[in-house]
Backbone as JSON, one array per atom type, in Angstrom:
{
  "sequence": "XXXXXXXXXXXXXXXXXXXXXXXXXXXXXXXXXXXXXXXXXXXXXXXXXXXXXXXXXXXXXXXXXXXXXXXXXXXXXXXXXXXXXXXXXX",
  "N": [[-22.09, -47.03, -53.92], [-23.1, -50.28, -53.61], [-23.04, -53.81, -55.37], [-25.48, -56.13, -55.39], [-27.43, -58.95, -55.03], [-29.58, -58.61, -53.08], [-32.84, -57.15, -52.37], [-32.98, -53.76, -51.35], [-33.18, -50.99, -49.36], [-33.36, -47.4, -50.11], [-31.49, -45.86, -49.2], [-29.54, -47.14, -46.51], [-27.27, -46.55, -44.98], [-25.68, -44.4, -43.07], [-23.15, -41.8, -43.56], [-22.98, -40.07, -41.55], [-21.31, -37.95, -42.36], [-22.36, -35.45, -42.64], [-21.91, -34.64, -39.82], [-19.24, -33.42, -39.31], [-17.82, -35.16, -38.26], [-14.2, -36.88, -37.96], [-12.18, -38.02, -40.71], [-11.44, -40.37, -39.87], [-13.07, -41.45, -38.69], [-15.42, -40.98, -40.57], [-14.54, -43.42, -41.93], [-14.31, -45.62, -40.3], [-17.16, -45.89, -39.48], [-18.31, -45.94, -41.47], [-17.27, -48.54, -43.47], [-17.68, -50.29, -41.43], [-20.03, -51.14, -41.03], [-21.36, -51.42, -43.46], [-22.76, -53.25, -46.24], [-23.65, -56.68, -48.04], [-25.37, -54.93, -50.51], [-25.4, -52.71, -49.69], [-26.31, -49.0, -49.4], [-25.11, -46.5, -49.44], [-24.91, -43.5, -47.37], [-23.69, -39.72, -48.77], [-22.71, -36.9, -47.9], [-22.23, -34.18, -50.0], [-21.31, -31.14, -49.35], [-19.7, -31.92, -46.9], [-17.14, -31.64, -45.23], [-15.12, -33.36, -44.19], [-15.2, -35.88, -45.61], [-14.0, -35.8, -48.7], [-11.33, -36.63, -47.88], [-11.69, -39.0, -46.77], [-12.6, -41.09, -48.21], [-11.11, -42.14, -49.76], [-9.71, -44.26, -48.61], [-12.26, -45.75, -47.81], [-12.74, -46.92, -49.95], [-11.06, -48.08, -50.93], [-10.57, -50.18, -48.39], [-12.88, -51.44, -49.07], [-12.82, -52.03, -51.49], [-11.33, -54.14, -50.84], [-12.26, -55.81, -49.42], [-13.26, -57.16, -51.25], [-15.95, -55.8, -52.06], [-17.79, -54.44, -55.06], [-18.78, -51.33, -57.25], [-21.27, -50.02, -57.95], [-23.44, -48.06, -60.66], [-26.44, -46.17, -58.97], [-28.4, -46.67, -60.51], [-28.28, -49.71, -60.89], [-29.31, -50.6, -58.77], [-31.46, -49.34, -58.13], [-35.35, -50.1, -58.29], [-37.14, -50.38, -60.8], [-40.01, -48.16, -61.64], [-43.17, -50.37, -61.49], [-43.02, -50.51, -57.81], [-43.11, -51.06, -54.31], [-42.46, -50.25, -51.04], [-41.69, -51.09, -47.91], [-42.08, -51.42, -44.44], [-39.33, -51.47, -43.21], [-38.01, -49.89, -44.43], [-37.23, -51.15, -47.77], [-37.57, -51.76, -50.71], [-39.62, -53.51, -52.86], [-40.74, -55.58, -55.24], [-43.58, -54.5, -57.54]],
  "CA": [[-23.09, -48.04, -54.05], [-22.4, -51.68, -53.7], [-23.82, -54.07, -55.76], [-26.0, -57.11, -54.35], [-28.86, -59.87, -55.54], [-30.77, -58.41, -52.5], [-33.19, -55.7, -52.33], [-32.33, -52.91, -49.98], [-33.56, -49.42, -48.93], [-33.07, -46.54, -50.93], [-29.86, -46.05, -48.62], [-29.35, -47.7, -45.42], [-26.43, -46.32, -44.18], [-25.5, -42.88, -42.74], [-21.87, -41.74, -43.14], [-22.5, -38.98, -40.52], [-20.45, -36.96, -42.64], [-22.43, -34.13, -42.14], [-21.48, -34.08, -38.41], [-17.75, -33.21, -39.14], [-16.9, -36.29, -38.02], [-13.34, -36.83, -38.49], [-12.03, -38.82, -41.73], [-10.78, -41.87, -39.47], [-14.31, -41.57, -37.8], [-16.25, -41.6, -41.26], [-14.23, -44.48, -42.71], [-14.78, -46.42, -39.58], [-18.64, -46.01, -39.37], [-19.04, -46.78, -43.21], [-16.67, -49.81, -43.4], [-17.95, -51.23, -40.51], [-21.79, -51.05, -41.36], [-21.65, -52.04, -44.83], [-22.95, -55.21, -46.18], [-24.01, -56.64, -49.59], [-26.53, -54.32, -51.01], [-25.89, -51.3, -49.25], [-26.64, -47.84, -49.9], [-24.16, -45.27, -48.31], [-25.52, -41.86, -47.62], [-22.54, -38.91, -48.01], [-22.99, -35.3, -48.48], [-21.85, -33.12, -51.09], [-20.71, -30.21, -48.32], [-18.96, -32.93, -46.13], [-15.81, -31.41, -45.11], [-13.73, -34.35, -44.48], [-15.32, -37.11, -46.86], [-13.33, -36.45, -49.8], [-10.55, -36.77, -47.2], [-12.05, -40.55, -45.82], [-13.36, -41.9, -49.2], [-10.09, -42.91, -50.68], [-9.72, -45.67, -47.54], [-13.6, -46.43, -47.76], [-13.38, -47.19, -51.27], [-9.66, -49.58, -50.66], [-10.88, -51.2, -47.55], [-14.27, -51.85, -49.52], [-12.29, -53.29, -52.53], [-10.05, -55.44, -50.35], [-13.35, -57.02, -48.81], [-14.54, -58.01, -52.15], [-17.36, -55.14, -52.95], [-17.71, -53.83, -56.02], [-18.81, -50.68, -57.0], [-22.16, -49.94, -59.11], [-24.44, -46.84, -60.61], [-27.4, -46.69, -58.19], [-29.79, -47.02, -61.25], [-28.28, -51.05, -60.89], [-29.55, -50.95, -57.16], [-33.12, -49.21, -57.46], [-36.16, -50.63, -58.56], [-38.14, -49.5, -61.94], [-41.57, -48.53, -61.05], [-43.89, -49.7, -60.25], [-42.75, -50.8, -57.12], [-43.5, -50.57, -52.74], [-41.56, -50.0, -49.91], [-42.24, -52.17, -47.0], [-41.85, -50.32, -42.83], [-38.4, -51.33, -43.03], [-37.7, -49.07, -45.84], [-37.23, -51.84, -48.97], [-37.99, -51.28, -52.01], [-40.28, -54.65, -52.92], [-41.19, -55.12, -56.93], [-45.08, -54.25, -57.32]],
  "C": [[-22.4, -49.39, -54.22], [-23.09, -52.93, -54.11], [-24.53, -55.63, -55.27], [-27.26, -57.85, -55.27], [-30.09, -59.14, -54.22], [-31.21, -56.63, -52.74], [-33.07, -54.63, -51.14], [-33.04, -51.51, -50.21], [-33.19, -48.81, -50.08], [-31.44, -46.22, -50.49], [-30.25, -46.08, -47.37], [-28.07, -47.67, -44.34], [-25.7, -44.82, -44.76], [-24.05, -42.71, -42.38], [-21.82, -40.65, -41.79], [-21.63, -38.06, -40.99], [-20.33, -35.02, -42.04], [-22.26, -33.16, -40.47], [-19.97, -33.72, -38.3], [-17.01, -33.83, -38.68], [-15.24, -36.55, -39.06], [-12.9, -37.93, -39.55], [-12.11, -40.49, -41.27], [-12.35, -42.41, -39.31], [-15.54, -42.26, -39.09], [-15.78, -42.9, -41.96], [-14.93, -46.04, -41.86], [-16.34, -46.82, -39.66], [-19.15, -46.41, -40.57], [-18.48, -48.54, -43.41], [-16.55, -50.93, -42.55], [-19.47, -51.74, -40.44], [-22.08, -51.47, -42.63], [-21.87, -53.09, -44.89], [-23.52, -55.31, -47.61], [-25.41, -55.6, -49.91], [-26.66, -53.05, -50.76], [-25.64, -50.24, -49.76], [-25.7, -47.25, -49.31], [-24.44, -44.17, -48.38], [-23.94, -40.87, -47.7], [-23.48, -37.58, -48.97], [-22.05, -34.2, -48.99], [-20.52, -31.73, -50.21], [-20.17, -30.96, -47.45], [-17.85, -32.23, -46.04], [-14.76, -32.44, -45.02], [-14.24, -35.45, -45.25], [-14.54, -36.88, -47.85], [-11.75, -36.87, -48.58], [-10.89, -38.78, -46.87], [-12.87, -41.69, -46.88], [-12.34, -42.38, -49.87], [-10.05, -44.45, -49.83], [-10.77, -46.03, -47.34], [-13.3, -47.33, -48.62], [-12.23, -48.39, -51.38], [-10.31, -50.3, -49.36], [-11.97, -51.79, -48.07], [-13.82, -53.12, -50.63], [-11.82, -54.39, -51.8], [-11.04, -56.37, -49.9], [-14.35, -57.63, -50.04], [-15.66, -57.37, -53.02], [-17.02, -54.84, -54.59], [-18.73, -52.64, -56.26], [-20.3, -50.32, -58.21], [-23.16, -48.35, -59.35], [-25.89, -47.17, -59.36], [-28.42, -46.69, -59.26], [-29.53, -48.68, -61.16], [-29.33, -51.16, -59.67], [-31.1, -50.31, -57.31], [-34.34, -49.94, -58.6], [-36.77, -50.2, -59.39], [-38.95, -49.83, -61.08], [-42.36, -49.73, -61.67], [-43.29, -50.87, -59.0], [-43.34, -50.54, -55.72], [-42.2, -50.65, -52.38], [-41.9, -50.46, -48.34], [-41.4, -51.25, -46.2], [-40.68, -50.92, -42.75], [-37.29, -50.49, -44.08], [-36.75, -49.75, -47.52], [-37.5, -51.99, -49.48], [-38.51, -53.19, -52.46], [-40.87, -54.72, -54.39], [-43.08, -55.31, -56.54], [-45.58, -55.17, -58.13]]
}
């Protein structure tokens, strides 16, 4: 999770892990899609993510992010979710 003044999706970006994409493959597709606020989806059973999360998490620092619980990033109720999937205070 990366922490941000804006509001953002629940998570807005798909490491594809679960396609066995290879480590280089998920580092690329996360560290190139990221942006202030975003969410990063990974999955638990991922075969190569713990493999491609050490160089997420250094190319992420080197650009500045920082790193937060997602209770910083979601919204107490009561809240909406507007058709681009963003969480909007109610």
């Amino acid at each position: 999770m990366i922490s941000s003044q804006q509001l953002e999706p629940i998570w807005e970006r798909d490491s594809l892990d679960w396609k066995e994409l290879p480590a280089s493959e998920i580092t690329q597709r996360v560290t190139s899609k990221v942006q202030p606020g975003s969410i990063v989806l990974f999955h638990n059973a991922a075969i190569h993510t713990p493999e491609a999360l050490p160089a997420i998490l250094e190319a992420l620092l080197q650009q500045g992010y920082t790193f937060v619980p997602i209770s910083q990033l979601i919204l107490p109720k009561p809240y909406t979710i507007d058709h681009t999937g963003r969480q909007l205070p109610g």
